[in-house]
C-alpha positions as CSV (number, residue, x, y, z in Angstrom):
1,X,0.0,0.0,0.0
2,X,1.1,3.3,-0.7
3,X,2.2,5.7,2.1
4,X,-0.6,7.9,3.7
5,X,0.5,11.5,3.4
6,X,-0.7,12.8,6.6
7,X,-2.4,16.3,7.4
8,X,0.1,18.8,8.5
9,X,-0.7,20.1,12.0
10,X,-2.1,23.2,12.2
11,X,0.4,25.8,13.8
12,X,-1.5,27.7,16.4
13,X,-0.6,31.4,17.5
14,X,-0.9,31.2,21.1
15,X,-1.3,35.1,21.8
16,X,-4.1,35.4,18.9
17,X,-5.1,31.5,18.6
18,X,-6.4,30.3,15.3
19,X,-9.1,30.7,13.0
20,X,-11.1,28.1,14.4
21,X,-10.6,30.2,18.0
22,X,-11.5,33.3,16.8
23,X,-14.5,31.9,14.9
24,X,-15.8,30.1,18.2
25,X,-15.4,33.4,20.6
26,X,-17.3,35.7,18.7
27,X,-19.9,37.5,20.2
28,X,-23.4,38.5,17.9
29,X,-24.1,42.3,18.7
30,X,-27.1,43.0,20.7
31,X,-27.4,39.2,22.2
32,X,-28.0,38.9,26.0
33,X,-26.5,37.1,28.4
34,X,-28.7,34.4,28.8
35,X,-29.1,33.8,24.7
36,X,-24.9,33.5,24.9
37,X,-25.6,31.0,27.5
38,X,-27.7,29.0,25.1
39,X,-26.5,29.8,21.9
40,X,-26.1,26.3,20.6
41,X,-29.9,25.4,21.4
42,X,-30.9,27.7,18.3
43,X,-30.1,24.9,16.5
44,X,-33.4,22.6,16.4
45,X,-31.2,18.9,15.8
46,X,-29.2,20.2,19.1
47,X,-32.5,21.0,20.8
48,X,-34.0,17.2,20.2
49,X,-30.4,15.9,21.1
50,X,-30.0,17.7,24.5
51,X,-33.3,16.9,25.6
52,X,-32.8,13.0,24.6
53,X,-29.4,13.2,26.5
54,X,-30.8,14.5,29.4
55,X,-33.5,12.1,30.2
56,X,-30.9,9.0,29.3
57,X,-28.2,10.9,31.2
58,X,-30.4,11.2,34.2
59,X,-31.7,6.9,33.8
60,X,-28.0,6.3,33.4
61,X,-27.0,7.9,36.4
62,X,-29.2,6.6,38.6
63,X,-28.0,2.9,37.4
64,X,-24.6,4.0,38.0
65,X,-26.0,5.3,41.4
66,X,-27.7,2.0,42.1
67,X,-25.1,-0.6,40.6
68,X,-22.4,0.8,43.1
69,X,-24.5,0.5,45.8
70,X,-26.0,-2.7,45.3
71,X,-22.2,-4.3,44.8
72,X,-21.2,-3.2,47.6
73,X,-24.2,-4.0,49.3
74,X,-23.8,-7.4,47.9
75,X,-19.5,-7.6,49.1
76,X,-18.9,-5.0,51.5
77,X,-15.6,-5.0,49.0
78,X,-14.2,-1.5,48.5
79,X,-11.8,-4.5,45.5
80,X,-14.8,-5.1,44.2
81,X,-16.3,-1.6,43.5
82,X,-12.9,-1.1,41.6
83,X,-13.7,-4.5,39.7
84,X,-16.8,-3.1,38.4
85,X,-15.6,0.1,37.3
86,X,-12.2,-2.1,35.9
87,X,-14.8,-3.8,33.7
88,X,-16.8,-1.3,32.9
89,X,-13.8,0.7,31.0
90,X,-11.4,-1.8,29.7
91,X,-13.4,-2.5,26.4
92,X,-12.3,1.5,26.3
93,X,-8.5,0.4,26.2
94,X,-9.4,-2.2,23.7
95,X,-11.5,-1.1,21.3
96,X,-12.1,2.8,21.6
97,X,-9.8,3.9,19.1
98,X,-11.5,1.3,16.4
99,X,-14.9,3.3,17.6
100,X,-12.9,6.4,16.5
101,X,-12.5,4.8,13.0
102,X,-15.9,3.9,12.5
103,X,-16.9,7.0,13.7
104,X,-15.2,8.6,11.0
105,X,-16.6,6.2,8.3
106,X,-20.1,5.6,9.1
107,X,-23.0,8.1,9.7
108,X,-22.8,8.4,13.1
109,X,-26.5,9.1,13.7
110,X,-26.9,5.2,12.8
111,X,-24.5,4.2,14.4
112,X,-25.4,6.3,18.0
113,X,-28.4,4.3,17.2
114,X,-27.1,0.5,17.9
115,X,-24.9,1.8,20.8
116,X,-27.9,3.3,22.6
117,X,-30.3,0.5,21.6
118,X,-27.9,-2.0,22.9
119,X,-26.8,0.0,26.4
120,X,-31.1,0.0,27.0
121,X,-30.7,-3.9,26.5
122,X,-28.0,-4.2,28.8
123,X,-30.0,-2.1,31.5
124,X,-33.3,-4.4,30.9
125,X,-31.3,-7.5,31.9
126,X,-29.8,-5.8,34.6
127,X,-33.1,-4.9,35.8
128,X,-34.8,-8.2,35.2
129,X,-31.5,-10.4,36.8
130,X,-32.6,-8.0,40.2
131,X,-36.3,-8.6,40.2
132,X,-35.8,-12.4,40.3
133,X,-33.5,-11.7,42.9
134,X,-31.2,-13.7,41.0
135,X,-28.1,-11.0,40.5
136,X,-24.3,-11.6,41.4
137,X,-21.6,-9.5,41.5
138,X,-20.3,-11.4,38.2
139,X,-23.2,-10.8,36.8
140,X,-22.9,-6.8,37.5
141,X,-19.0,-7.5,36.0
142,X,-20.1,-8.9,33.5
143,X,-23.0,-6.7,31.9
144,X,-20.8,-3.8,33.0
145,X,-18.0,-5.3,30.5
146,X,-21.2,-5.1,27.8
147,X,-21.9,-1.6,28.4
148,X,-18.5,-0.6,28.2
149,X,-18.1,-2.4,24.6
150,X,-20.8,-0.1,23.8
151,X,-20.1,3.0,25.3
152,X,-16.3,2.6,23.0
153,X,-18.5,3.0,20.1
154,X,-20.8,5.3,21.2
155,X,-18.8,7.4,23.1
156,X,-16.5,9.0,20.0
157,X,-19.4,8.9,17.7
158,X,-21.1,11.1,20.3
159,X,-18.1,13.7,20.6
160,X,-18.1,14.1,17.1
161,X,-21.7,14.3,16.3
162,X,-22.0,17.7,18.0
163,X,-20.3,19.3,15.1
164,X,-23.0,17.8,12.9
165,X,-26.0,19.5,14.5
166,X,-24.2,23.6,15.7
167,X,-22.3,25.7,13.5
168,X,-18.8,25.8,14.0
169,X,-19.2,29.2,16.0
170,X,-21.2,27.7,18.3
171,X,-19.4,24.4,19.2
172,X,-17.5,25.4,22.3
173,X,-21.2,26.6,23.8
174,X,-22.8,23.1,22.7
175,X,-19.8,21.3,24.1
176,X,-20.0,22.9,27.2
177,X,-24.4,22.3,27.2
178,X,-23.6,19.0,26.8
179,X,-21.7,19.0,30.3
180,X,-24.3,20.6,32.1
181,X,-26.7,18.4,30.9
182,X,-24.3,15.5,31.5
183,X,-23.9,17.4,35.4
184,X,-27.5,18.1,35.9
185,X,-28.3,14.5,35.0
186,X,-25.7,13.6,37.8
187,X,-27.6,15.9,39.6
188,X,-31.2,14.2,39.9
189,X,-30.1,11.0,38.7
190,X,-28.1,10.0,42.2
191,X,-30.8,11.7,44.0
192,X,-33.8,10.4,42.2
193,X,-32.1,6.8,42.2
194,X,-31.1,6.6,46.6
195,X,-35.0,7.8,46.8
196,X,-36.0,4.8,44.4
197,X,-33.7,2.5,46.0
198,X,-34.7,2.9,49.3
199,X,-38.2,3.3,48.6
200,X,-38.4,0.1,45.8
201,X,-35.2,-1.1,45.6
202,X,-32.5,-1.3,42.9
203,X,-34.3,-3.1,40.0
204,X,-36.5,0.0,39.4
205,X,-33.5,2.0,38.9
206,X,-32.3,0.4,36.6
207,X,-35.5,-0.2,34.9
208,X,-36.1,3.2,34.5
209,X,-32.9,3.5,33.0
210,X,-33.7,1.2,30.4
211,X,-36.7,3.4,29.5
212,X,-34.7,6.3,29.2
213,X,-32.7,5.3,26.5
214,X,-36.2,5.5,24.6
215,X,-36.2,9.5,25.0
216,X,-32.6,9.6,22.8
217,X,-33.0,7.0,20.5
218,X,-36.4,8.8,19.3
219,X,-35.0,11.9,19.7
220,X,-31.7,10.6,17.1
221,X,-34.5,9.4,14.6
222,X,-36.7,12.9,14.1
223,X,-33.6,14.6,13.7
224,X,-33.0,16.2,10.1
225,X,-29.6,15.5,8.4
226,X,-28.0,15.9,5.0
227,X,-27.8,12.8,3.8
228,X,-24.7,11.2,4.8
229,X,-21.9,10.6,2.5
230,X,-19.3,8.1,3.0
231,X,-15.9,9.3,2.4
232,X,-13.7,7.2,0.0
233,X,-11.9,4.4,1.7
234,X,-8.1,4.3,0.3
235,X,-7.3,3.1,3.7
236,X,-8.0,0.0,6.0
237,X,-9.2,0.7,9.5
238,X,-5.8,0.1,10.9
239,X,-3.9,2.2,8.8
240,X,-6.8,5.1,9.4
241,X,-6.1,4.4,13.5
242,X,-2.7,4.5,12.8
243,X,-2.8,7.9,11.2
244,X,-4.9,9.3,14.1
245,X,-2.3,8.5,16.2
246,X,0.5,9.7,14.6
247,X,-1.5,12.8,13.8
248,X,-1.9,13.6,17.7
249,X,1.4,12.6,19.0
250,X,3.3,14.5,16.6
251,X,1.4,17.7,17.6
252,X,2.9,19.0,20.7
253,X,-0.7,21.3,22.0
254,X,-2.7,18.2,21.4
255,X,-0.4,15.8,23.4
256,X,-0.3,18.4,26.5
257,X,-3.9,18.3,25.8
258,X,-4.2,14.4,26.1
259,X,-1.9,13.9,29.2
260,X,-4.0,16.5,31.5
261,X,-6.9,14.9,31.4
262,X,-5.2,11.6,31.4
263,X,-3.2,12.7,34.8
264,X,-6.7,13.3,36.3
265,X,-8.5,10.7,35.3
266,X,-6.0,7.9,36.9
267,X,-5.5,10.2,39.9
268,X,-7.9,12.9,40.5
269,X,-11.3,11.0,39.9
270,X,-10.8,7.9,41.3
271,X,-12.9,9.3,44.5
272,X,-15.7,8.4,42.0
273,X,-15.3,4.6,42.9
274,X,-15.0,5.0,46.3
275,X,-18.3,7.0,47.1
276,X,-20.6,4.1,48.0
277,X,-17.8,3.0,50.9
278,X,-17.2,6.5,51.4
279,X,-21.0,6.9,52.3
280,X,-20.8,3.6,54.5
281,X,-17.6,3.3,56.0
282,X,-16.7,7.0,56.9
283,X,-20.2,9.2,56.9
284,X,-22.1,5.6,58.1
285,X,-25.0,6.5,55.8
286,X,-27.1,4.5,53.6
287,X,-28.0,4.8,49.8
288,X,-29.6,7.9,50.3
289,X,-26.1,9.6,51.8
290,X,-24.1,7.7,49.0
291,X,-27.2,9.1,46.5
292,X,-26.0,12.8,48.0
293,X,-22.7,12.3,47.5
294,X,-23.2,11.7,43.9
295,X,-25.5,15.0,43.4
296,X,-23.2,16.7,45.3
297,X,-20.3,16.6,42.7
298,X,-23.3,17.1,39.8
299,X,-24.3,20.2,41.3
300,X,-20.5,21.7,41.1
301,X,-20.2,20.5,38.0
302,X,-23.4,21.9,36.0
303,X,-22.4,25.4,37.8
304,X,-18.6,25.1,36.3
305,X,-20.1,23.9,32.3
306,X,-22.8,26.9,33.0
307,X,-20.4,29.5,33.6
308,X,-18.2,28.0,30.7
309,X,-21.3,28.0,28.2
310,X,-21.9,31.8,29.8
311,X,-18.3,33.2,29.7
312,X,-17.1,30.8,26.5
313,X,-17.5,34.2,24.0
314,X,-14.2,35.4,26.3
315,X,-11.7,33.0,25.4
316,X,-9.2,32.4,28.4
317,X,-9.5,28.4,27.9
318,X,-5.8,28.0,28.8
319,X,-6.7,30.0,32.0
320,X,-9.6,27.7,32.9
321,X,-7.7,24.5,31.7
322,X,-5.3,25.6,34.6
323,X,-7.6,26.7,37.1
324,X,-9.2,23.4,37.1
325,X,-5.9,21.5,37.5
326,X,-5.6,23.1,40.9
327,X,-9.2,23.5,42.0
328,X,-10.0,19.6,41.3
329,X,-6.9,18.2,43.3
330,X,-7.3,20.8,46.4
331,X,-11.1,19.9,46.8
332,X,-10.1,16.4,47.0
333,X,-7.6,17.2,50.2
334,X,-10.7,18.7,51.7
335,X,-13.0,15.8,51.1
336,X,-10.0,13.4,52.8
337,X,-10.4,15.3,55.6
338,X,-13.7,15.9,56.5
339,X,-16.3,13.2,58.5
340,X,-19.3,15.2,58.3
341,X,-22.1,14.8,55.3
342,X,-22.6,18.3,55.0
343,X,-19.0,19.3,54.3
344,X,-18.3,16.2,52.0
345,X,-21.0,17.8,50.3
346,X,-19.5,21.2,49.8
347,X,-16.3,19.9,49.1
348,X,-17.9,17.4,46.3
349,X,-19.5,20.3,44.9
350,X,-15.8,21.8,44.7
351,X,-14.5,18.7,43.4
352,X,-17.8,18.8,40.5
353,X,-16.5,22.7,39.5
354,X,-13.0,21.6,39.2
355,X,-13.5,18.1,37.1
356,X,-16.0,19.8,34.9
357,X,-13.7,23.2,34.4
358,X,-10.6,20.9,33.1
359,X,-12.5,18.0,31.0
360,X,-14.1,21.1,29.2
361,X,-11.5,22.8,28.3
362,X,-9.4,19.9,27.5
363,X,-12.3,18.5,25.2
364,X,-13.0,22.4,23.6
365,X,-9.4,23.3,23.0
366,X,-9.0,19.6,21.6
367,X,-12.0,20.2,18.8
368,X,-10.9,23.7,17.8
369,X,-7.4,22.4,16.7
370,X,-8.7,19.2,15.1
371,X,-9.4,18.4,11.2
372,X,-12.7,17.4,10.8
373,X,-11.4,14.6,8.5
374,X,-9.9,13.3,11.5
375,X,-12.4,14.6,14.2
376,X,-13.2,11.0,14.9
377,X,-10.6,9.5,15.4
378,X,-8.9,12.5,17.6
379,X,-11.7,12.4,20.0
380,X,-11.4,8.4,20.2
381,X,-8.3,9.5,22.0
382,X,-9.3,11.5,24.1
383,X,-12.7,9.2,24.8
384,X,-10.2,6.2,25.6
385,X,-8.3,8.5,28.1
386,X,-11.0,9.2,29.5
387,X,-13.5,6.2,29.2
388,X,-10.4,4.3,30.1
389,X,-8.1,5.7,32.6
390,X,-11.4,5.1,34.7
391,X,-10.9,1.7,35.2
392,X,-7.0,1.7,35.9
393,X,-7.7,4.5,38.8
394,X,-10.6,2.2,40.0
395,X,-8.9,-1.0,40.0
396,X,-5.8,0.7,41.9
397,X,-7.8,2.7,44.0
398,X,-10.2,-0.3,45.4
399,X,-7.2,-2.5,46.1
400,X,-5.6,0.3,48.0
401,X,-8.2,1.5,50.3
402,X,-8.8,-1.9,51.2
403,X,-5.9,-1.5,52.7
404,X,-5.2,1.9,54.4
405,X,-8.9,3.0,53.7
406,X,-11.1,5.1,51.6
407,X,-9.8,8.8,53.1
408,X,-5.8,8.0,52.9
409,X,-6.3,6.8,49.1
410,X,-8.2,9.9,48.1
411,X,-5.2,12.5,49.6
412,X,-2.5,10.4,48.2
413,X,-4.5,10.8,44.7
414,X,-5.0,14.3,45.1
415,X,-1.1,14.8,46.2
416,X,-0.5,13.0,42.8
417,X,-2.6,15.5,40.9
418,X,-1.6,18.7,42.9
419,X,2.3,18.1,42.3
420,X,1.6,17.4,38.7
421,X,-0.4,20.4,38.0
422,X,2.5,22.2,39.4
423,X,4.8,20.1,37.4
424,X,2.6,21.9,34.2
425,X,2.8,25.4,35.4
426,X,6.3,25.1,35.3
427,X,7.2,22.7,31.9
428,X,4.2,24.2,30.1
429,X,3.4,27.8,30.5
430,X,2.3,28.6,26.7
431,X,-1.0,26.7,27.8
432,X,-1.9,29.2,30.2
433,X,-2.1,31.6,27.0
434,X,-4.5,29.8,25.0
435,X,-7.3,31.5,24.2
């Protein structure tokens, strides 16, 4: 086969940024506040999709809610809670980047289709396995293995199918939308899903997470697109992987813009995994506290993508990106050292602004710089950090609090993150002036 010439990265100008940055920061004359807010929602496809996201986002979180929970519940195994979330993202590892690929060859409204049809599936057995009271915690391994082989389809299709329903001037205000609605859903969800549980137990959480999957998939199908044309294939799938790859390492902004996140995934949010034992073992609370906990870090998070949909037409991403490098590790020092619900609950909220603030960024100043040619397969990379740097923090993180406990593991994480956001202000100044 012949060589692949590959695109040349795009130089960017950090003082002035690129086309692409000042396209997405401009401000229409005579718009208010609030319609900056919610620019991207002008756009009717966007509209159906952030409503169907939010009423799956919300069923999905209250399975993820109710699935920790009931394991633990079911092991009293801090191990085991990092088992499940090992499971969960490893098909990200495996297979995300080839979701990337067909992401890029396929129209991706179809293809959003099957992921989300099969994750509803997936929740129905879960759902039925729990109201013959039948459900082990291999079973919970094993459909959480399922979704994951899912979600590495879905998740890069989904990153890239923003662009397909906003103008390019208003992608860094849908991107950040689609956070809030991912953080408002982690909100209610939790909440809505300790209420359920404790009221009817688990099965009807995850019950009505399988119905929620209805709201997206209907909402994918009355969407209006142009008809999609498949780009010529010169390439087999490995060789179009390949030169996804190469194209990101050998661009220095994108690779500082892949290890950040990366860093904080393996480090920073592996306090994620540890809620339901944090909600047992050190508040000595029930679902509903561990339910809390959950809407505690939704409710910091939907107010950090709501002031970066509000504030986006300013620029200072680089300044954000680094603000949330030190705000997310230094709320986790304050959650390891608190007993009390109501300050875990402020200090989750803190923990919710920071994670939010540098996954934004990271993801928005990623898309600005990207081809769309290779959109896909860029944002595969990114999905696989993130999708699947879960599981590697979970799977360290539950074998080491078994040992010196839940409160120790989280400080040594957020010492981790805290030294290497320092580590960044230092080596890597020029991203503090991207705009």
């Amino acid at each position: 086969m012949a060589d692949v010439k590959l695109p040349t990265p795009k130089p960017v100008t950090l003082e002035q940024g690129s086309d692409a940055q000042r396209l997405d920061t401009q401000v229409q004359p005579g718009s208010s506040g609030l319609q900056r807010t919610f620019a991207a929602l002008r756009h009717p496809n966007y509209r159906l999709w952030f409503r169907g996201q939010l009423v799956s986002m919300i069923g999905t979180w209250m399975q993820t809610s109710a699935q920790g929970f009931l394991v633990f519940q079911l092991t009293h195994s801090t191990a085991y809670l990092g088992y499940v979330g090992f499971a969960a993202g490893v098909p990200s590892l495996l297979f995300m980047l080839f979701g990337g690929v067909i992401a890029d060859r396929v129209a991706r409204r179809k293809l959003l289709v099957i992921t989300q049809s099969t994750m509803m599936l997936l929740a129905f057995i879960l759902a039925a396995l729990t109201f013959l009271h039948v459900v082990q915690p291999w079973h919970i391994v094993l459909l959480a293995l399922g979704l994951g082989t899912a979600n590495a389809f879905d998740a890069p299709a989904g990153q890239a199918f923003v662009l397909e329903l906003v103008d390019r001037e208003d992608l860094t205000n849908a991107i950040a939308l689609n956070s809030s609605l991912m953080n408002l859903a982690t909100v209610v969800g939790p909440t809505v899903a300790g209420l359920t549980y404790a009221a009817f137990g688990p099965a009807w959480c995850f019950t009505l997470n399988g119905l929620s999957f209805v709201a997206v998939i209907a909402a994918l199908l009355r969407m209006h697109l142009p008809a999609h044309v498949a780009a010529p294939r010169t390439q087999s799938a490995l060789a179009q992987l390949k030169e996804g790859v190469r194209y990101t390492l050998a661009d220095p902004l994108l690779r500082l813009l892949i290890i950040v996140p990366a860093v904080a995934v393996l480090f920073s949010a592996i306090y994620a995994t540890l809620l339901p034992a944090w909600a047992v073992e050190v508040l000595h609370g029930n679902a509903t506290t561990n339910g809390l906990l959950q809407s505690a870090r939704g409710i910091g998070s939907l107010l950090g993508a709501l002031m970066i949909a509000a504030l986006a037409h300013f620029g200072w991403r680089g300044r954000w990106l680094t603000a949330g490098m030190f705000v997310y590790p230094l709320m986790l020092l304050v959650l390891a050292t608190v007993r009390t619900l109501p300050l875990s609950i402020v200090a989750l909220a803190g923990v919710g602004w920071g994670g939010m603030v540098l996954y934004n960024m990271a993801n928005t100043l990623l898309q600005v710089h990207v081809p769309d040619a290779l959109r896909g397969r860029v944002m595969s990379i990114y999905s696989m950090i993130m999708f699947g740097g879960i599981p590697l923090g979970a799977l360290w993180a539950g074998q080491v609090a078994r040992v010196i406990g839940p409160p120790r593991t989280i400080m040594f994480s957020a010492v981790v993150s805290l030294v290497s956001a320092m580590l960044f202000w230092i080596l890597a100044p020029q991203v503090r002036r991207l705009v």
